[in-house]
N, C-alpha and C positions, 0 to 999 in steps of 0.2 A: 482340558478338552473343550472344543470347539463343535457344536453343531451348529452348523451354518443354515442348513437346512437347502432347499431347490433356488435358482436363480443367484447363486453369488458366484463368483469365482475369485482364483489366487494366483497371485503371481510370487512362485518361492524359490527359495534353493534351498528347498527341504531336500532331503536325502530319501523320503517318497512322497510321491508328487510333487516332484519339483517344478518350475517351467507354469507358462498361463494356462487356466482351463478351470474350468466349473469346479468346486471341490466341497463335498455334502460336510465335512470336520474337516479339524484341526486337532492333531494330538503334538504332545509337545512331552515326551518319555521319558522318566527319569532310569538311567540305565547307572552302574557300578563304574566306581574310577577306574581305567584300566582297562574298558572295556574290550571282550577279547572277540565277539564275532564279526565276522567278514562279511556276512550280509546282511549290515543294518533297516534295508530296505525289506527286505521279508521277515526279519523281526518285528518291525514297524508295524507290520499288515496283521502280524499273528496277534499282537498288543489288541490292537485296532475290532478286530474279530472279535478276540475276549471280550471286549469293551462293549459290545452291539452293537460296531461301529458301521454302518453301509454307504456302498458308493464309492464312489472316487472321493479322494481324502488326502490331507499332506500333512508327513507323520515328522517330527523334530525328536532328537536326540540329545539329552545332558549328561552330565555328571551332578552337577549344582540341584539342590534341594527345587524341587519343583512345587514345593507347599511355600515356599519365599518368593513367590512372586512379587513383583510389582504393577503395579497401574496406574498411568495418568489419563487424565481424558481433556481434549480442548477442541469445543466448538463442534460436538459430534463425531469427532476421532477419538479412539477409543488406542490404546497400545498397552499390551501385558510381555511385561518381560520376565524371564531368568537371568540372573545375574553372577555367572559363573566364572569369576578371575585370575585362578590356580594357575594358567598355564597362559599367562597374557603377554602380550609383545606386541613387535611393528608388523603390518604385514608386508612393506618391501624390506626384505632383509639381502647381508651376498650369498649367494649360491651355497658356499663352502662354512659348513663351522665345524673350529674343530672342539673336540670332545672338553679339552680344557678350560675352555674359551664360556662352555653352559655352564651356568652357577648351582649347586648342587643346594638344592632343599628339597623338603619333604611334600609326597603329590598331595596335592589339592584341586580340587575338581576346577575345569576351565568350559564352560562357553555361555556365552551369550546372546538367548534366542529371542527373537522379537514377533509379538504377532499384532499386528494392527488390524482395525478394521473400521470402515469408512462407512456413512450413513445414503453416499453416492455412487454412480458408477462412474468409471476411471475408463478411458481410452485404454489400448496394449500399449503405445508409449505412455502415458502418463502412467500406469502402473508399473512399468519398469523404472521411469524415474521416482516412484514413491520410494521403491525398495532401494534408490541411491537417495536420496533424502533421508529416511531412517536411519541409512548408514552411516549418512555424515553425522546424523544429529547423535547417533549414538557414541562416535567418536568425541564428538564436541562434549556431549556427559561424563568420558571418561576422563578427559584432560582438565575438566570442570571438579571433579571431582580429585583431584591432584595425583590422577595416576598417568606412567608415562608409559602410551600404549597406545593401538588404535582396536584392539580387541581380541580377540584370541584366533588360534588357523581354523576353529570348527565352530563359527557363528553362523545362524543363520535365520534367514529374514522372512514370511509373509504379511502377507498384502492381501485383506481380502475387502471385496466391495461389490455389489449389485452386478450384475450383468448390463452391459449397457443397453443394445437392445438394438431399435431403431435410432436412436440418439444418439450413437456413438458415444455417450459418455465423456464425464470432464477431460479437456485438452494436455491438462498443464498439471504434476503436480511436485513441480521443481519448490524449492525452499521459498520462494517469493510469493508462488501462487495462492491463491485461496486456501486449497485444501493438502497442498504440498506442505505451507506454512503449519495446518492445525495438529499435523502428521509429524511434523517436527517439535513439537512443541511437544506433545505428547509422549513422540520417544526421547526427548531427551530429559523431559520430568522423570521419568519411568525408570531409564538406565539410570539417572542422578539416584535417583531411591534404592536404587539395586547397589550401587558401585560406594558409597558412603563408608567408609564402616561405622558399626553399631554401638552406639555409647557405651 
């Protein structure tokens, strides 16, 4: 859990409060494999509530132990992941698979959430390319780490950083930029730690 407190916002595809906009937390819930309810986003809220959580908020979903986290930090970016691998693949796959085609093992929990947060404010484009930046860099961790995949269908990403204000906040924060580059560094230390397995 994440309190952000007034003046930051996120840019996520959390499953609530997804999309940019001011967000007071960040929760990041661990739910049961198999999960069976249909509206993850008003469970999210109910957690959130329990919690003494207030305000607008963006709430994430696992299976993966959410006491395993990981952290890297570089140059003021900060990135805490879940490292959830159970149910990992390509995400362009063909349309059509058939039944015999899936390899039958036994479930193990799958996704991989990422929550970054920055010590600047980030433009609405540079916040959308932060969250393709962590993306990439977290695929780059997984194929770093010798697994052949780009992550699992129910990952997902924030992005939180200052409000920008009158400033409009940083332009850029593509893998080259400044703070695109310490975002990447950071998620890809973070998923490496997560995705390793354990001596």
């Amino acid at each position: 859990m994440w309190r952000l407190g007034p003046g930051v916002r996120v840019c996520s595809s959390a499953v609530l409060g997804g999309g940019i906009g001011p967000r007071a937390w960040i929760l990041n819930a661990q739910v049961p494999g198999g999960y069976p309810r249909l509206d993850p986003d008003r469970h999210l809220a109910e957690i959130a509530a329990a919690e003494g959580l207030t305000g607008p908020g963006a709430g994430l979903m696992t299976a993966a132990d959410v006491a395993a986290y990981t952290t890297a930090h570089d140059g003021g970016v900060t990135a805490t992941v879940t490292t959830g691998l159970g149910v990992r693949g390509w995400a362009a796959v063909p349309d059509t698979t058939r039944p015999e085609d899936v390899p039958s093992a036994p479930f193990r929990p799958g996704t991989v959430n990422i929550v970054v947060t920055l010590p600047v404010a980030l433009s609405d484009a540079a916040l959308v390319n932060a969250v393709a930046t962590a993306t990439e860099a977290k695929v780059q961790a997984l194929l770093d780490a010798g697994l052949d995949c780009s992550g699992t269908p129910t990952d997902a990403v924030c992005v939180a950083a200052p409000e920008p204000g009158s400033g409009g906040g940083e332009p850029f924060a593509g893998p080259r930029s400044t703070w695109g580059a310490r975002t990447a560094r950071a998620v890809h230390g973070a998923v490496l730690a997560g995705a390793r397995p354990v001596p």
